[in-house]
N, C-alpha and C positions, 0 to 999 in steps of 0.2 A: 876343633880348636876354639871354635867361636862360645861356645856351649862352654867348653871351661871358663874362661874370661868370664863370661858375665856367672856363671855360679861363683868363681871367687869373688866377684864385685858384691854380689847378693849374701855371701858368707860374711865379709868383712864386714858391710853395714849391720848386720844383722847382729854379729860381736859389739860394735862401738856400740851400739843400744844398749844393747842385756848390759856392758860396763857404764853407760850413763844412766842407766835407770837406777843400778846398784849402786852409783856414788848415789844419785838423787835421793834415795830415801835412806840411805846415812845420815848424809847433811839435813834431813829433815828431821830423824830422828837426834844427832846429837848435836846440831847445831856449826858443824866442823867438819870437813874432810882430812886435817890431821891427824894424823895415824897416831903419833903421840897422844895428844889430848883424848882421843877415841878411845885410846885404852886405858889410858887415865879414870875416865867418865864407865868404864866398862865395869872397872874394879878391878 
């Protein structure tokens, strides 16, 4: 039981990364994390 808990604990941070790293170089590249303007800027 103990062994689950921390693998969830370890899956979850490991998710919120991989989704902050993937806004981070959005926002680097278009300047924006709005989804509108993103696609706007997209074409």
């Amino acid at each position: 039981p103990q062994a689950l808990t921390l693998t969830s604990i370890v899956i979850g941070i490991a998710t919120t990364a991989l989704i902050l790293s993937v806004a981070m170089m959005i926002y680097k590249h278009y300047g924006t994390l709005d989804t509108d303007q993103v696609r706007r800027l997209r074409g």
